[in-house]
Backbone bond lengths (Angstrom), bond angles and torsions (degrees), N, CA, C in turn:
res aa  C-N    CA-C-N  psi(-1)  N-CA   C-N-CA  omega(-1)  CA-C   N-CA-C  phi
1 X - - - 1.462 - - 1.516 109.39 -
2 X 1.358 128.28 168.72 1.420 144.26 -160.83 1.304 104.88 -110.50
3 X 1.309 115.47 132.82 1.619 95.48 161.87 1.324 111.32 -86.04
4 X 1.554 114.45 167.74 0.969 118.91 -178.78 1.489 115.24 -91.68
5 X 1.716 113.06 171.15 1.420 112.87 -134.97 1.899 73.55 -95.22
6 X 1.667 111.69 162.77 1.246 114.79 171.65 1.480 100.18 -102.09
7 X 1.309 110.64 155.70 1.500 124.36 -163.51 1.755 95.94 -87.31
8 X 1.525 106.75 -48.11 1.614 106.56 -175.53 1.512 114.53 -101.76
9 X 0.960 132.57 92.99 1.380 130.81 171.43 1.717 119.52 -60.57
10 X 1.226 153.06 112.32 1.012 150.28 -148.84 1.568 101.33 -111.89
11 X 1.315 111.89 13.42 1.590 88.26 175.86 1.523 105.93 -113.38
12 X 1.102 116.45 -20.71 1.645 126.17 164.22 1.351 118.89 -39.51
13 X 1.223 142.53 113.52 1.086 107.43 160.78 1.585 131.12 -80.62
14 X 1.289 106.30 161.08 1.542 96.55 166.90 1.241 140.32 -45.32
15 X 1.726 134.71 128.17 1.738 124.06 -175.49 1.615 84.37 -88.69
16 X 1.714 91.37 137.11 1.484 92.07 145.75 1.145 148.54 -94.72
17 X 1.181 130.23 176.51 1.536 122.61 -160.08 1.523 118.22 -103.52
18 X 1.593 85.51 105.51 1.815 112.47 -166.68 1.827 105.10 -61.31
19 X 1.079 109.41 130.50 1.525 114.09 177.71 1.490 92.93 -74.80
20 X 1.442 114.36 122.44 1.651 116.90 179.18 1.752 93.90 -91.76
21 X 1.232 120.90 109.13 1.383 130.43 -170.74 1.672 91.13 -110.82
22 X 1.626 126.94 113.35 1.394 131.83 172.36 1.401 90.97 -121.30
23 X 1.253 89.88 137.36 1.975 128.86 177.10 1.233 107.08 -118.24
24 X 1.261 118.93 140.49 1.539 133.47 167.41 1.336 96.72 -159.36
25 X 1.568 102.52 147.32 1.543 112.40 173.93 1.505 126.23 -76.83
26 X 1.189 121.40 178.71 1.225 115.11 -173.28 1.395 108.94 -70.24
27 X 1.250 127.33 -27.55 1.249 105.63 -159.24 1.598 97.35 -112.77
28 X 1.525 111.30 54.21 1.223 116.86 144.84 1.519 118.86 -143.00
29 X 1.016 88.50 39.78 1.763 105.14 175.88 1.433 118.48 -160.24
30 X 1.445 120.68 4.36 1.287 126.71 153.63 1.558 114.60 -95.10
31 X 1.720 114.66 99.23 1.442 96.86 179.28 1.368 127.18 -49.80
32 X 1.450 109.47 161.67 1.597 118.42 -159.78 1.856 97.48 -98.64
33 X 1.465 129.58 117.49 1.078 116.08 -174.97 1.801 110.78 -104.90
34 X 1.598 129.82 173.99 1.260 110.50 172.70 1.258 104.18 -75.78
35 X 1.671 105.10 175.67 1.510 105.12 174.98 1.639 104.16 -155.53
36 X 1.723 110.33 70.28 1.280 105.04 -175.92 1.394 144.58 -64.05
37 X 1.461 107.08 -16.13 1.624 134.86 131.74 1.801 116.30 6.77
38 X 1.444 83.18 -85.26 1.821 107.84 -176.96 1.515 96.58 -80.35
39 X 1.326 131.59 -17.71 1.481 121.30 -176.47 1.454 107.50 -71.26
40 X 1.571 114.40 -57.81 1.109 133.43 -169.27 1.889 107.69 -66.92
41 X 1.320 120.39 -29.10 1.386 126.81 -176.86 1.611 98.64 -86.54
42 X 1.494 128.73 -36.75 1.384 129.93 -167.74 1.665 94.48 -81.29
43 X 1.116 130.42 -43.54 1.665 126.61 -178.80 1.674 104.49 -71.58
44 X 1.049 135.51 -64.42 1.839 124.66 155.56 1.156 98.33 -20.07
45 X 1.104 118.89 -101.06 1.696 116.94 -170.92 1.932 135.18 -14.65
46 X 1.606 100.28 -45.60 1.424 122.00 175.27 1.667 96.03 -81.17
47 X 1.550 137.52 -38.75 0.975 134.88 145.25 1.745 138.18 -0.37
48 X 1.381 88.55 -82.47 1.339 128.23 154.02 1.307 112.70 -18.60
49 X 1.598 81.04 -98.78 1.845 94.97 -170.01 1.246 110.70 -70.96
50 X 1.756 139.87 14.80 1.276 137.86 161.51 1.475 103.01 -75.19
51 X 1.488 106.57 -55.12 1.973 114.37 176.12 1.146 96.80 -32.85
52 X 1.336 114.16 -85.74 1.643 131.37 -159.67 1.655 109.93 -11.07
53 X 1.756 85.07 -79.63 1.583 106.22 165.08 0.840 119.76 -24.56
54 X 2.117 132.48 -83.17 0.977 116.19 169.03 1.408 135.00 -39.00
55 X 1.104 122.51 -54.44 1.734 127.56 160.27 1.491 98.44 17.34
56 X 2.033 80.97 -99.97 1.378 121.47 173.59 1.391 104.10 -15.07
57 X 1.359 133.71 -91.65 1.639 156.30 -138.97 1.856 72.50 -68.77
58 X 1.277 130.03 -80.27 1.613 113.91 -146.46 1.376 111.40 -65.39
59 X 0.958 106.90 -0.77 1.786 103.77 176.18 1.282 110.42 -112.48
60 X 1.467 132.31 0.22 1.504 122.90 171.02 1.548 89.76 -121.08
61 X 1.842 96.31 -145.02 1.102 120.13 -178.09 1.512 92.67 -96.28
62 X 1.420 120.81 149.83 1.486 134.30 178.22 1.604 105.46 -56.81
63 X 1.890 99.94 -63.61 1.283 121.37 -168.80 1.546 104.39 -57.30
64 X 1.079 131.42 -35.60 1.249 147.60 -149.69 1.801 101.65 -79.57
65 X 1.654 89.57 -62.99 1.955 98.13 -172.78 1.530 100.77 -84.25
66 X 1.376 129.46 -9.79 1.574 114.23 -179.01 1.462 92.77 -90.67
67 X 1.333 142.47 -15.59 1.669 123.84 158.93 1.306 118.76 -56.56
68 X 1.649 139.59 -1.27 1.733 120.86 -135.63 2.476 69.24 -118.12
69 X 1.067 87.49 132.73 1.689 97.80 168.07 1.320 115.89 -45.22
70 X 1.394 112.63 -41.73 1.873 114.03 -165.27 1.564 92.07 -81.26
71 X 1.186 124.96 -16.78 1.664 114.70 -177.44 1.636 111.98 -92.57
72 X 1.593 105.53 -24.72 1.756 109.07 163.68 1.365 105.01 -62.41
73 X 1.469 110.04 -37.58 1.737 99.65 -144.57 1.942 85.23 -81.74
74 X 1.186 114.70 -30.42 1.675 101.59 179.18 1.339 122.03 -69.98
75 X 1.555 109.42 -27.44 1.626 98.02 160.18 1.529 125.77 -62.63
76 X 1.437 104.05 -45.63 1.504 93.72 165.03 1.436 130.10 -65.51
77 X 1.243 117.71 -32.99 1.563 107.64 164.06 1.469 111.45 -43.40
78 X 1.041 111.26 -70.01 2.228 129.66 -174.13 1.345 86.62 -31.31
79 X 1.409 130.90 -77.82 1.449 141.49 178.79 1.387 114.85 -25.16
80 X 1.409 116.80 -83.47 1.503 114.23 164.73 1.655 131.65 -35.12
81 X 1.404 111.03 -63.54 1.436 124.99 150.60 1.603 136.00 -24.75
82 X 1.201 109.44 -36.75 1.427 129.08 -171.59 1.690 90.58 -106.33
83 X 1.168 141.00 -48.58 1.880 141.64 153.24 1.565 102.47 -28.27
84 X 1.480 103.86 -57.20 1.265 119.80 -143.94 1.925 92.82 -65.02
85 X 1.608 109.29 -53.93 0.958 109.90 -174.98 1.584 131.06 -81.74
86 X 1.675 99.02 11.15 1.764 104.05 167.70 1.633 103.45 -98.98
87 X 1.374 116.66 -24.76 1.490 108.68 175.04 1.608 114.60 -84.89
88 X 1.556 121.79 -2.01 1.521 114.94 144.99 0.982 135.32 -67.16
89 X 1.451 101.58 -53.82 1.702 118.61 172.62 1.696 110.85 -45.90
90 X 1.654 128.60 -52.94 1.134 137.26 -156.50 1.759 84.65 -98.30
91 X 1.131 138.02 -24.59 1.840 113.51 157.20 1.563 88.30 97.92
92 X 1.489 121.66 23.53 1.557 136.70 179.20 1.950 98.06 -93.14
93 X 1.202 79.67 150.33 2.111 108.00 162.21 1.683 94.32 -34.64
94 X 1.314 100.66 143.63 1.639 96.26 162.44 1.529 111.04 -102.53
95 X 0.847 107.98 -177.96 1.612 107.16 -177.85 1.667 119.92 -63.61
96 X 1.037 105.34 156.28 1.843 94.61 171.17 1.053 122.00 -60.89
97 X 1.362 137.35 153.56 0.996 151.80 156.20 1.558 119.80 -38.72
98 X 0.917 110.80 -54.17 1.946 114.72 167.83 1.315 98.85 -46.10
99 X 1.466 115.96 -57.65 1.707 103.48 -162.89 2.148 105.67 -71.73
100 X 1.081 127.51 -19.96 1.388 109.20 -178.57 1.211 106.87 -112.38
101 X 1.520 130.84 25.97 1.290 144.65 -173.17 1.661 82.31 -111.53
102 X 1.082 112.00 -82.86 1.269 124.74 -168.11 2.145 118.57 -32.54
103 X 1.944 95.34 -53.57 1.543 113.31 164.54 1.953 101.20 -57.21
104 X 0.755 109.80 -84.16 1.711 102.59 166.99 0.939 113.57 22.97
105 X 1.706 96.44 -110.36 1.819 135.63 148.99 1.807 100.70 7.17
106 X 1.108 117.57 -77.69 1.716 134.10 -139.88 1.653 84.12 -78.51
107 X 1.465 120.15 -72.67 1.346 120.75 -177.87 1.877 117.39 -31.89
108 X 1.379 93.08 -55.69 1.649 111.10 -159.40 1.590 85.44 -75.99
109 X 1.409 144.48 -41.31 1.187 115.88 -167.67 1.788 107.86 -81.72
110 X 1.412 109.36 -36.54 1.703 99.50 171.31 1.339 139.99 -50.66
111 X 1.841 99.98 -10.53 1.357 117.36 169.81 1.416 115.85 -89.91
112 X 1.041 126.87 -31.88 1.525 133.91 168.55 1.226 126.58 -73.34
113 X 1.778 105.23 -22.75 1.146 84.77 167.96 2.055 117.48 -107.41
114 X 1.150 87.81 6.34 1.564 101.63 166.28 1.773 110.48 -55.83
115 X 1.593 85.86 -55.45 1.757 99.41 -164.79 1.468 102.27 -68.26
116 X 1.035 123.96 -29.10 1.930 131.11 -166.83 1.506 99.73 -92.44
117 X 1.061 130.52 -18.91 1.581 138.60 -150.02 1.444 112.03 -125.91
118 X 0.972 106.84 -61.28 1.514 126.55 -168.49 1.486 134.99 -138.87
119 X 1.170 99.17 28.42 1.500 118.79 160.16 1.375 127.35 -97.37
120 X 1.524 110.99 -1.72 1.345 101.38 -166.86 1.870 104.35 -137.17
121 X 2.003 88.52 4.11 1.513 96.83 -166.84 1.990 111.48 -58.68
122 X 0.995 119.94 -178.54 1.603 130.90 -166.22 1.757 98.20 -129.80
123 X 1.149 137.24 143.56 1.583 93.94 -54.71 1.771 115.70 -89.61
124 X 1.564 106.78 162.08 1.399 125.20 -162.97 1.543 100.94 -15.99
125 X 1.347 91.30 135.49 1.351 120.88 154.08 2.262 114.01 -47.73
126 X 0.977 140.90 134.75 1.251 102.52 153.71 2.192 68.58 -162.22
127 X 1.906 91.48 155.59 1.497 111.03 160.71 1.503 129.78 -45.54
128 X 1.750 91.00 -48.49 1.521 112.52 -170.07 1.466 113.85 -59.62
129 X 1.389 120.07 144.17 1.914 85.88 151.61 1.191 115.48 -97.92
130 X 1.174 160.75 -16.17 1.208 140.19 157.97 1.453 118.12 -131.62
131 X 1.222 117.20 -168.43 1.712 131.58 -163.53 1.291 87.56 -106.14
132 X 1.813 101.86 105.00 1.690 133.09 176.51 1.224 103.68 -111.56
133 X 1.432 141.01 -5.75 1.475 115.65 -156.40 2.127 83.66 -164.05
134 X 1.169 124.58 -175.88 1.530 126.70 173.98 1.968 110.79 -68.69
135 X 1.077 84.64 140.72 1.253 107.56 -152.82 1.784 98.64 -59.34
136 X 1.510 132.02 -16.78 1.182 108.26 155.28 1.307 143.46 -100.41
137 X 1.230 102.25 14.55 1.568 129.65 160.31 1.173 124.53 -17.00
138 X 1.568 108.64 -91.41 1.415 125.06 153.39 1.638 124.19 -34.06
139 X 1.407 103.77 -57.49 1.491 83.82 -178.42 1.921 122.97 -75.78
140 X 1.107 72.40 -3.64 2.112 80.64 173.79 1.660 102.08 -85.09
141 X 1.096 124.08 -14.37 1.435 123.36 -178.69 1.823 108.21 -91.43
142 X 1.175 91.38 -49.99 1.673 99.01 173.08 1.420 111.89 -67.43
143 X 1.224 122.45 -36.84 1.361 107.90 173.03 1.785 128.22 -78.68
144 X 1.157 90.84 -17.48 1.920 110.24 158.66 1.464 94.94 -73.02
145 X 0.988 142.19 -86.10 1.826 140.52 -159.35 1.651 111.16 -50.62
146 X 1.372 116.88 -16.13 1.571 117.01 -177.95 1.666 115.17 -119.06
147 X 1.254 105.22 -22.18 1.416 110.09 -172.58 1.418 110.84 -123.68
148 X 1.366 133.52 -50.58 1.462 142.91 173.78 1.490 101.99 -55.34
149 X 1.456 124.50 -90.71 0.808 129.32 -154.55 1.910 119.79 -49.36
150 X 1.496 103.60 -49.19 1.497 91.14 168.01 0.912 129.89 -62.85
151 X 1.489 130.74 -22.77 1.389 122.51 -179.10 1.723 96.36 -87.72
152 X 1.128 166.91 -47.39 1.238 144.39 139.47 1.438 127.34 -11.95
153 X 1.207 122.09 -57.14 1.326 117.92 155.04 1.596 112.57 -42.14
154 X 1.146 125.93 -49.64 1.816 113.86 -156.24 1.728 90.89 -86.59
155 X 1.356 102.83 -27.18 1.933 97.14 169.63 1.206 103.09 -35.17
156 X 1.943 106.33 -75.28 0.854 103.93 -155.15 1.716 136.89 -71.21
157 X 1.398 99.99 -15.69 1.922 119.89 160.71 1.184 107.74 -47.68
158 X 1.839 115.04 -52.43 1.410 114.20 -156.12 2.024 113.80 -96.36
159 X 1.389 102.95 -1.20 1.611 108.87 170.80 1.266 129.02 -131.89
160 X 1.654 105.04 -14.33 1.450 111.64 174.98 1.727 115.58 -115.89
161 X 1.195 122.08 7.06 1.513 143.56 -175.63 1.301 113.68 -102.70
162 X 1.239 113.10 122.28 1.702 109.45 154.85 1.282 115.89 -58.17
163 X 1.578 103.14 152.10 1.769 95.25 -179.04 1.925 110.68 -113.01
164 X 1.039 114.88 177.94 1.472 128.41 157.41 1.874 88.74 90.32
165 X 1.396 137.68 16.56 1.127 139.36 -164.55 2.196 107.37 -98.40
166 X 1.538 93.22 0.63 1.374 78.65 174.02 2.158 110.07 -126.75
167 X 1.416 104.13 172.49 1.592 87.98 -174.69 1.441 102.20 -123.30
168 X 1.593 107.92 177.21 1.661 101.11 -177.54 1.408 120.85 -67.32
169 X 1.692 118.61 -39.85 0.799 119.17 -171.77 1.654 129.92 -60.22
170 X 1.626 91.46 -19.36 1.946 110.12 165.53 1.490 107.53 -34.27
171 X 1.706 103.56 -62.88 1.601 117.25 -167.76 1.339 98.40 -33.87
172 X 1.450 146.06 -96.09 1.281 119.08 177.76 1.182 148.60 -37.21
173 X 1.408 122.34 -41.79 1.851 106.06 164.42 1.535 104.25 -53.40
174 X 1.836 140.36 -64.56 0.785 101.02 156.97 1.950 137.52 46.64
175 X 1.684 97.49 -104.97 1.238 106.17 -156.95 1.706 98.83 -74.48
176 X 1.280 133.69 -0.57 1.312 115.96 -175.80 1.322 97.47 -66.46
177 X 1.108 115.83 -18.75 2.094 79.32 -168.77 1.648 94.57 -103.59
178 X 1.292 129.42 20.63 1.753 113.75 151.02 1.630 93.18 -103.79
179 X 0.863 127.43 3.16 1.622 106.19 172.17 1.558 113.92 -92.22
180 X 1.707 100.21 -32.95 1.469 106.81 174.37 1.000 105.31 -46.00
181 X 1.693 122.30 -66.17 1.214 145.36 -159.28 2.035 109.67 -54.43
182 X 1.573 99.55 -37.39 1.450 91.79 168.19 1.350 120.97 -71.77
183 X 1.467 124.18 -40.10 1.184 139.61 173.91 1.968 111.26 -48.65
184 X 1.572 108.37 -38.84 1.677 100.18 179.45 1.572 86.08 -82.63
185 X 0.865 144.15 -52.12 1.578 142.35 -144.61 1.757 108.88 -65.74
186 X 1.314 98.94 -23.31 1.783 114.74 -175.61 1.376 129.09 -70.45
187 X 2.262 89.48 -48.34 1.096 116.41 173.09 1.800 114.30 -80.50
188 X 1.036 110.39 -25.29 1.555 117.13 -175.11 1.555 106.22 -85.30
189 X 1.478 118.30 15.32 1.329 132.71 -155.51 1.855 87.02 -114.74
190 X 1.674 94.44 -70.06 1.540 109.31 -178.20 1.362 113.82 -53.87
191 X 1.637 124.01 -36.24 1.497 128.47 -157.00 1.455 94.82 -100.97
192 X 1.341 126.28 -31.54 1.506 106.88 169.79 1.170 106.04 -129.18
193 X 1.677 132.51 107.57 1.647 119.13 165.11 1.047 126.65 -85.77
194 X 1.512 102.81 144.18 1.698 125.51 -154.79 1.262 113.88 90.37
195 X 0.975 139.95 1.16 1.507 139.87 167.22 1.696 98.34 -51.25
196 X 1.910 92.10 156.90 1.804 96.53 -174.83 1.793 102.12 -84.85
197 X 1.095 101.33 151.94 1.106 131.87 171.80 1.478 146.44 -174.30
198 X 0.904 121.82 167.75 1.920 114.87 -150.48 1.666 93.41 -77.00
199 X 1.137 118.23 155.56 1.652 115.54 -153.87 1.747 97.92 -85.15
200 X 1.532 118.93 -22.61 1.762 104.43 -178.50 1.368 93.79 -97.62
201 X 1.437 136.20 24.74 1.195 109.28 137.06 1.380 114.99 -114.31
202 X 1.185 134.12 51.41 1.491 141.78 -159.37 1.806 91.21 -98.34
203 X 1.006 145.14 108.21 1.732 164.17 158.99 1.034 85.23 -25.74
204 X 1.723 114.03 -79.00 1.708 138.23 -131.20 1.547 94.11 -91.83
205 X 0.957 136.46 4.88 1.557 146.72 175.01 1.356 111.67 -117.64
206 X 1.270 123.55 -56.35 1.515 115.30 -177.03 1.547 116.18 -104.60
207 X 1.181 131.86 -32.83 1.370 133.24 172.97 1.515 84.16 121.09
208 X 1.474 107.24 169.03 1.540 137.25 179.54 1.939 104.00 -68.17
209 X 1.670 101.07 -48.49 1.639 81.25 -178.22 1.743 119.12 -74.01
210 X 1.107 118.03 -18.76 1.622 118.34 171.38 1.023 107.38 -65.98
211 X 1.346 104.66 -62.96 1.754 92.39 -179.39 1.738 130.32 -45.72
212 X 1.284 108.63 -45.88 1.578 91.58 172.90 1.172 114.91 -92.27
213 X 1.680 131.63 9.66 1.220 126.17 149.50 1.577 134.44 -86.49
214 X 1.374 96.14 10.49 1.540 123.53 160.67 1.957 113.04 -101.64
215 X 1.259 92.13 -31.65 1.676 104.91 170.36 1.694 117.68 -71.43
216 X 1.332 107.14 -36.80 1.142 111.87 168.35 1.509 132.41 -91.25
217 X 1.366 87.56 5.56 1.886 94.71 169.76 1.415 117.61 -113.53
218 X 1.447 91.92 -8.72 1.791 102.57 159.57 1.633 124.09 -105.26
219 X 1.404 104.01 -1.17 1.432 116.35 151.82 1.463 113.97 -61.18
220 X 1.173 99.94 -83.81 1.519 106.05 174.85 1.579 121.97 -36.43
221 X 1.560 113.18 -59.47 1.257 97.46 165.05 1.649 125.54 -60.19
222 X 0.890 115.50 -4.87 1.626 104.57 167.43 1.526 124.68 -100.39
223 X 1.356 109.75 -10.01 1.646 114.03 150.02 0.753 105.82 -69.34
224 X 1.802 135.98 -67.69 1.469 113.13 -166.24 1.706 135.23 -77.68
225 X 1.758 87.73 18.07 1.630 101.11 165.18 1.879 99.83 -75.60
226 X 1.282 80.42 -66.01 1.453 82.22 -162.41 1.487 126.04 -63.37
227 X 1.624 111.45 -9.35 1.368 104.53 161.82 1.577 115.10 -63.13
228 X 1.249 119.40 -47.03 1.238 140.53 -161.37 1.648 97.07 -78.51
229 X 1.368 118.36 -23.45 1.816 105.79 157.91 1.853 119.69 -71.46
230 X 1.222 96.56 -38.98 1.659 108.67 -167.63 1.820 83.27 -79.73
231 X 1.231 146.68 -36.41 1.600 124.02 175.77 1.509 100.35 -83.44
232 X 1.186 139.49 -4.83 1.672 128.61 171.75 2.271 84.93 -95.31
233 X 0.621 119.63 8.91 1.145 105.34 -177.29 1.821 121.00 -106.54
234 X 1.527 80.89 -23.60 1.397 97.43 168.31 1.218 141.91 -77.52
235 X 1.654 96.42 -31.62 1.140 128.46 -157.17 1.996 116.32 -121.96
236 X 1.107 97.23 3.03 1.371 123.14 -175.55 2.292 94.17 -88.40
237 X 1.150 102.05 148.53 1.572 97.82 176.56 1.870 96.81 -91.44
238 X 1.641 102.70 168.18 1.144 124.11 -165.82 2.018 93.04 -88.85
239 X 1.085 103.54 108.09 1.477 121.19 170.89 1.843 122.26 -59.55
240 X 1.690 98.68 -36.86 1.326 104.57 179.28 1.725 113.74 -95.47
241 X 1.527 107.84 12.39 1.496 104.02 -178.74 1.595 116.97 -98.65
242 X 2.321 97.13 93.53 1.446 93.69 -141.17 1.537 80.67 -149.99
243 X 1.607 129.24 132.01 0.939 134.41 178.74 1.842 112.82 -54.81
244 X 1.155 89.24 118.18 1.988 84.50 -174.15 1.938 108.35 -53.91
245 X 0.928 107.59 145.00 1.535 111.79 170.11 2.081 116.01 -67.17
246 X 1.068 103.71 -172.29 1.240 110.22 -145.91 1.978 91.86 -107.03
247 X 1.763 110.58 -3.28 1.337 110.96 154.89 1.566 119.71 -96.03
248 X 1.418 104.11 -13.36 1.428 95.39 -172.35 1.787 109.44 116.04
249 X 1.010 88.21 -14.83 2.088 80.52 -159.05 2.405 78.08 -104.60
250 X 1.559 77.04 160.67 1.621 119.84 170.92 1.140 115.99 -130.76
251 X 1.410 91.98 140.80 1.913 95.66 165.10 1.403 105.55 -43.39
């Protein structure tokens, strides 16, 4: 026969009793509601700046207006925007903060520096090269890509966005893709001359030191955009902190 098993073993010592402390973040324990609001305003928007674009592209050369920055940075808005507005509709995460901080950033500075730069140049500035379509065409497109669209965008950051979602250290990555962008624009300068390009970075017009001393004053100003987004970002109140309605949906 077996002995039987003893209930208290005395050479064990006792485990003590671990405080089971579980963490999860907020945004996996605040249900996710729809919000056709921001769906319906984020698809207009990607709308928008798809026209524009096209505009642009059917009245010039394709190759020509998909090089100019303010026409990248509106595809990526449309892109984000049109994301932005299937993860409202479907009551999903919105995107990170880096990514519509960053679209922001790119849009809002190609407009400023349109308006400071090249709004007033002799004669007009325009993407196109010539008059393909009625003559206010174009400027209804350009004035959507420099003036409409960013301020829709910062609408939509500043009423349909959670806030405090981006950090400082962003502000620099950030600028890699206008530095990239100077870096192809320099070389596509040297490897093909006469290629289009925005007139203060023109080589064969201003010389090598203007140009990156025009590059470097739009460096800088585009860090201290984007610092000055990530402290309005912080410091801005939370827009979506709003008792859900009695269907379910949110702005």
């Amino acid at each position: 026969m077996t002995a039987p098993i003893r209930r208290y073993i005395p050479d064990l010592p006792a485990l003590p009793r671990a405080r089971l402390g579980i963490s999860a973040p907020a945004r996996a324990v605040v249900p996710l509601i729809r919000r056709p609001v921001a769906a319906a305003y984020r698809l207009a928007l990607a709308l928008l700046a798809t026209g524009a674009v096209l505009v642009e592209t059917l009245l010039g050369s394709p190759s020509r207006v998909l090089s100019y920055f303010a026409i990248q940075s509106a595809v990526l808005l449309a892109v984000v925007m049109l994301t932005s507005a299937r993860r409202a509709w479907l009551a999903r995460h919105p995107l990170p903060g880096a990514v519509t901080g960053a679209t922001l950033l790119y849009v809002t500075m190609a407009a400023l520096a349109h308006h400071v730069l090249l709004a007033d140049t002799t004669p007009r500035f325009a993407m196109a090269d010539g008059p393909a379509g009625p003559a206010w065409l174009e400027p209804l497109a350009a004035h959507t890509l420099y003036t409409v669209l960013p301020v829709a965008a910062l609408l939509d950051w500043l009423l349909l966005s959670p806030p405090a979602r981006t950090h400082l250290r962003q502000a620099a990555t950030w600028l890699l893709y206008p530095l990239a962008y100077l870096a192809f624009t320099l070389t596509r300068g040297e490897l093909l001359p006469g290629s289009p390009t925005y007139p203060f970075l023109d080589v064969v017009r201003h010389g090598y030191k203007n140009v990156l001393a025009n590059a470097l004053l739009l460096g800088l100003a585009f860090y201290a955009l984007a610092v000055l987004l990530v402290a309005m970002d912080h410091a801005r109140p939370n827009p979506l902190r709003r008792h859900p309605s009695k269907t379910g949906f949110r702005l």
